[in-house]
C-alpha positions as a Markdown table, in Angstrom:
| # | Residue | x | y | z |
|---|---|---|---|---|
| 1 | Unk | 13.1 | -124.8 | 276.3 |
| 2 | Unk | 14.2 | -124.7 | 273.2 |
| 3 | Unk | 12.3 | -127.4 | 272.0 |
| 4 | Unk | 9.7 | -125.0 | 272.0 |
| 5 | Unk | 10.8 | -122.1 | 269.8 |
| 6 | Unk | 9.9 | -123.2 | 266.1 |
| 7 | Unk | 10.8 | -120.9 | 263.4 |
| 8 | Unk | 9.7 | -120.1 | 260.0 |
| 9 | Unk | 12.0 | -119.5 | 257.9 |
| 10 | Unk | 12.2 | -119.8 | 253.6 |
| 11 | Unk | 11.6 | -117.6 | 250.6 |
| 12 | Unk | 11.5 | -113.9 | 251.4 |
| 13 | Unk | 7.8 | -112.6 | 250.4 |
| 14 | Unk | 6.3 | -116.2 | 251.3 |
| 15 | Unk | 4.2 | -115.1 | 253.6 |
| 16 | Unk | 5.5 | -115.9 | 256.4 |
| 17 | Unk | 4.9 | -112.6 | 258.2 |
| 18 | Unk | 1.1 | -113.1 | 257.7 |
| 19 | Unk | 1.4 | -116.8 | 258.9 |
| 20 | Unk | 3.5 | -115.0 | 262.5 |
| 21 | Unk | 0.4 | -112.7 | 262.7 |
| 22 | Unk | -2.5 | -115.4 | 262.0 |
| 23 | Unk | -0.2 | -117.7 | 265.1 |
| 24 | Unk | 0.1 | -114.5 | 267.5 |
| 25 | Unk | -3.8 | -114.1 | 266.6 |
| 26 | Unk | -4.3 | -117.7 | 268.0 |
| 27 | Unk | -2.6 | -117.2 | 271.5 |
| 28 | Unk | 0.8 | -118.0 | 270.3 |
| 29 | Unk | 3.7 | -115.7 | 271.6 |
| 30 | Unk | 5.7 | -114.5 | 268.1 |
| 31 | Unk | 9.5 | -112.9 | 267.6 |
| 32 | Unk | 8.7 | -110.6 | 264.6 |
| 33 | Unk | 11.5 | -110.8 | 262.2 |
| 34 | Unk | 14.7 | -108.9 | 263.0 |
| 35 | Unk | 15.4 | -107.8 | 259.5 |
| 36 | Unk | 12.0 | -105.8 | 258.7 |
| 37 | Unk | 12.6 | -104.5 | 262.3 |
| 38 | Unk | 16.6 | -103.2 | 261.6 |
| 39 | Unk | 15.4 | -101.8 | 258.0 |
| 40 | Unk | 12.4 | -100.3 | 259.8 |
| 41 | Unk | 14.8 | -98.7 | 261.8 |
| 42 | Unk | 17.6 | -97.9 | 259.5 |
| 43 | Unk | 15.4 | -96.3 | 257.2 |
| 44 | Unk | 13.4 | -93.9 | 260.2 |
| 45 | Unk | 17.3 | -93.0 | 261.4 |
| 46 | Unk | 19.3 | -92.8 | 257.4 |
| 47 | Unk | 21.5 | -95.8 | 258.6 |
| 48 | Unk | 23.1 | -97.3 | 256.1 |
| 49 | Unk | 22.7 | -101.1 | 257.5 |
| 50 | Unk | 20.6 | -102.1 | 254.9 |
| 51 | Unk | 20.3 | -105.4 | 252.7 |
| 52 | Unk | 20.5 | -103.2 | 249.5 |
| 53 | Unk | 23.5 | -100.5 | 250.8 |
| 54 | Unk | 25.6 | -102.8 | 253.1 |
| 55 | Unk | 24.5 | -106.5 | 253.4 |
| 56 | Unk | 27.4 | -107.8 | 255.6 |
| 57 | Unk | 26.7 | -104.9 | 258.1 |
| 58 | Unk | 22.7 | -105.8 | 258.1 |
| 59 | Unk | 23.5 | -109.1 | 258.5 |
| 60 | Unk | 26.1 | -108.7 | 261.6 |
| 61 | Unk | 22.5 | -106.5 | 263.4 |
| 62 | Unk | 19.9 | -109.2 | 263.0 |
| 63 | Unk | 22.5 | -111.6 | 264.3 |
| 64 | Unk | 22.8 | -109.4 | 267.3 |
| 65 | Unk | 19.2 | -108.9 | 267.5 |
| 66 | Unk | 18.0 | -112.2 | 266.8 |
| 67 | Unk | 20.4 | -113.7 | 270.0 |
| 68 | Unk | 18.4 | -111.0 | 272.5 |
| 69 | Unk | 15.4 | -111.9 | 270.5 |
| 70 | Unk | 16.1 | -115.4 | 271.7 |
| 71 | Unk | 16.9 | -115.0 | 275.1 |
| 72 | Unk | 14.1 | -112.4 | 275.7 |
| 73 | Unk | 11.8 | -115.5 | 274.4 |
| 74 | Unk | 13.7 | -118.2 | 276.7 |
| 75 | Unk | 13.0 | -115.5 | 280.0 |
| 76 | Unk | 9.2 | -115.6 | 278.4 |
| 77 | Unk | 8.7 | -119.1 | 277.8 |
| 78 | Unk | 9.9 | -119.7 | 281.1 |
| 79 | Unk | 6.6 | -118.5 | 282.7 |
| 80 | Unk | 4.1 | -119.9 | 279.8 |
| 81 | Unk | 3.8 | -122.8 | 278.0 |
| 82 | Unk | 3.1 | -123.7 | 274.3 |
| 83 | Unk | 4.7 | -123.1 | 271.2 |
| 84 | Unk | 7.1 | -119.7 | 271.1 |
| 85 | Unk | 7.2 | -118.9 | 266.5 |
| 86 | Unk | 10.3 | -116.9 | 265.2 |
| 87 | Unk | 9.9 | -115.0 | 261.8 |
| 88 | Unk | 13.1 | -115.9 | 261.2 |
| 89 | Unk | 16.3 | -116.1 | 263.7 |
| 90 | Unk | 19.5 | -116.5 | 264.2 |
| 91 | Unk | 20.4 | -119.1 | 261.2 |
| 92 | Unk | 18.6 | -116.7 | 258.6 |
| 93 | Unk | 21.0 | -114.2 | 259.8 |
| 94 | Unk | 24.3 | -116.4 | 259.9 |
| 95 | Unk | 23.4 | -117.9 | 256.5 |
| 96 | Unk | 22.9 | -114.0 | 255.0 |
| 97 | Unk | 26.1 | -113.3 | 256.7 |
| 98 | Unk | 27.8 | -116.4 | 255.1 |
| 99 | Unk | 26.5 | -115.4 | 251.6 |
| 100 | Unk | 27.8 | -111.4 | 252.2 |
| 101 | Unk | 30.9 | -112.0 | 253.3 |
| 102 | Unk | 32.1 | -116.0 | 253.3 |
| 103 | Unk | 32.8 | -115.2 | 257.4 |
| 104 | Unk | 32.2 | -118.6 | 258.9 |
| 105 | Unk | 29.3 | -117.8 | 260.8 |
| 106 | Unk | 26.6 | -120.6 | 261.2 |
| 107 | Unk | 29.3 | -122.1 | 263.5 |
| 108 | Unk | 28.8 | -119.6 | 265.8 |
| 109 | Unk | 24.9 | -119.8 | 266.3 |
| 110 | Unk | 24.7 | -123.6 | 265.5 |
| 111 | Unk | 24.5 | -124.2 | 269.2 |
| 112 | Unk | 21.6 | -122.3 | 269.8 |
| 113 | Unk | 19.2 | -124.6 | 268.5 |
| 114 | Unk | 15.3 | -124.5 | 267.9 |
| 115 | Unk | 12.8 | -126.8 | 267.6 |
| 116 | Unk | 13.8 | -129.6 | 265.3 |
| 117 | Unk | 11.0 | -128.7 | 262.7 |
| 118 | Unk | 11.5 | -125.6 | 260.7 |
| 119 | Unk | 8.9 | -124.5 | 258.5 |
| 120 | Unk | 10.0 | -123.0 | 255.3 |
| 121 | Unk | 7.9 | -120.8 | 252.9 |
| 122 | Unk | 8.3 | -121.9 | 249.4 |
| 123 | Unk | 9.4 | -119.3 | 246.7 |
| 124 | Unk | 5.3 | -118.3 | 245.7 |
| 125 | Unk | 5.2 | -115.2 | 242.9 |
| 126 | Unk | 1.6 | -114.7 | 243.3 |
| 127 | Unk | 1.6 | -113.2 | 247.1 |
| 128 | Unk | 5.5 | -111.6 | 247.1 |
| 129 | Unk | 5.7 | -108.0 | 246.2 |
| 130 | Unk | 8.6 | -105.7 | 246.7 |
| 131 | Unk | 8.1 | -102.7 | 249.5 |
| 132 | Unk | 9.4 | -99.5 | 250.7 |
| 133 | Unk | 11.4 | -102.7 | 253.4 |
| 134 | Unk | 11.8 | -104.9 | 250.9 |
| 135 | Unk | 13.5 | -104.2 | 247.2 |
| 136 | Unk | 15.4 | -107.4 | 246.4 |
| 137 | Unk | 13.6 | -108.9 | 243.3 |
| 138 | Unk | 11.9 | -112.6 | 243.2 |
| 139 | Unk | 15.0 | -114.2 | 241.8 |
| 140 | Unk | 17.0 | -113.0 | 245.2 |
| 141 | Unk | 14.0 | -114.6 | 247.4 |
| 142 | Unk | 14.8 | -118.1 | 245.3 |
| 143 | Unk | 18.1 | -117.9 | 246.0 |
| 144 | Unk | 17.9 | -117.1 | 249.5 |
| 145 | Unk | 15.2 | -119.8 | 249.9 |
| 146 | Unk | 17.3 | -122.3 | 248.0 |
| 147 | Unk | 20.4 | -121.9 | 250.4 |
| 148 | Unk | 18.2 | -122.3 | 253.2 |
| 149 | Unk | 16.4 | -124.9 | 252.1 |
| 150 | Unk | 19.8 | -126.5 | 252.3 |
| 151 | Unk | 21.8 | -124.9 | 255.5 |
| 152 | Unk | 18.6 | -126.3 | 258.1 |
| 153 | Unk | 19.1 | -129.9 | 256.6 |
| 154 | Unk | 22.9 | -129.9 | 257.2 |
| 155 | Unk | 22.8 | -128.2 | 260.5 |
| 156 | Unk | 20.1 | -130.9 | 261.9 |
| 157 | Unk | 16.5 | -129.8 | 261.4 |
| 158 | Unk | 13.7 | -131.1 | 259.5 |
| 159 | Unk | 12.3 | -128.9 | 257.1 |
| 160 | Unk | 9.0 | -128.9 | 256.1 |
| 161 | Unk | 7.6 | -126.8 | 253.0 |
| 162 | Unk | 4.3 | -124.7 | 253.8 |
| 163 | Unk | 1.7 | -125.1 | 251.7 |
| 164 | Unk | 0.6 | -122.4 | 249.2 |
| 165 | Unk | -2.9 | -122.5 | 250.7 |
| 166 | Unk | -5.1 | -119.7 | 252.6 |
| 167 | Unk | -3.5 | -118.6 | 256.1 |
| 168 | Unk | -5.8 | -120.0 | 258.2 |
| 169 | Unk | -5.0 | -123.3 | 256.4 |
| 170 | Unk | -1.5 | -122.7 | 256.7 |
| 171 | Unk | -1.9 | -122.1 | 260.6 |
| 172 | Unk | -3.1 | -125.3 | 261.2 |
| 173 | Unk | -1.1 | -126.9 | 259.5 |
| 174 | Unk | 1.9 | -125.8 | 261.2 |
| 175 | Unk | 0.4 | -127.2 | 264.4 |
| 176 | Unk | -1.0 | -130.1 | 263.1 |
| 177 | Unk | 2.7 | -131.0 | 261.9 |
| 178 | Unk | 3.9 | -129.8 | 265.9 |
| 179 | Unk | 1.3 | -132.3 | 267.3 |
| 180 | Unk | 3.2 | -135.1 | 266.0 |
């Protein structure tokens, strides 16, 4: 089942949220990230598990929620088929975890695997833009996209850089590349 669950994963403000909503517009079933969703809900609730007030405790929630994000999508795939695409999941989460803290965590999660393609969104300054759910600077995205770039390698996957094209463009190529 897993073989199904791809994720895209890379440069925070690289568009990957509009590629998730161009897929889910196609048929595709989607896991919205689980970091927009905990700061959504932080910020509605004055919690303080936020990236920019207490990374290691944001981090330790979109663990926790990407895990029920994955079984609720194993339960669902179960009864469809095609392609199941994760804003993110639960290496993203780990690997912030990692960089908060030093807690070995991608151990934990390494065993819950995904399809063997990742997709990453390259760092792309023209489209990122800081929001009321996301205030880290560019320089942050880089740096979360270059330790990615390197975690999905060394855990197994095959990364494959999006282009910096139109959505629509991007879409199919991220199926194109599945078809394979």
């Amino acid at each position: 089942m897993s073989d199904r669950f791809v994720l895209l994963s890379g440069c925070s403000g690289g568009g990957k949220s509009t590629l998730l909503a161009a897929l889910w517009a196609r048929g595709h079933p989607v896991v919205e990230e689980p970091g927009r969703r905990i700061v959504r809900k932080q910020l509605q609730d004055g919690g303080d598990a936020l990236p920019w007030v207490d990374l290691a405790a944001f981090a330790r929630r979109a663990i926790a929620m990407a895990m029920v994000d994955r079984v609720g999508a194993s339960r669902a795939a179960a009864r469809q088929e095609g392609w199941v695409f994760f804003d993110r999941g639960l290496i993203d989460a780990a690997a912030a975890l990692e960089a908060a803290t030093g807690e070995p965590a991608l151990a934990a999660v390494a065993a819950h695997r995904y399809h063997r393609r990742v997709f990453l969104a390259p760092p792309w300054p023209e489209i990122q833009d800081r929001d009321h759910e996301r205030r880290h600077d560019f320089a942050a995205g880089v740096a979360e996209y270059e330790r990615l770039a390197a975690i999905y390698p060394a855990l197994g996957y095959e990364t494959i850089l999006l282009p910096k094209c139109p959505v629509g463009e991007r879409a199919d190529f991220v199926l194109s590349r599945l078809a394979v």
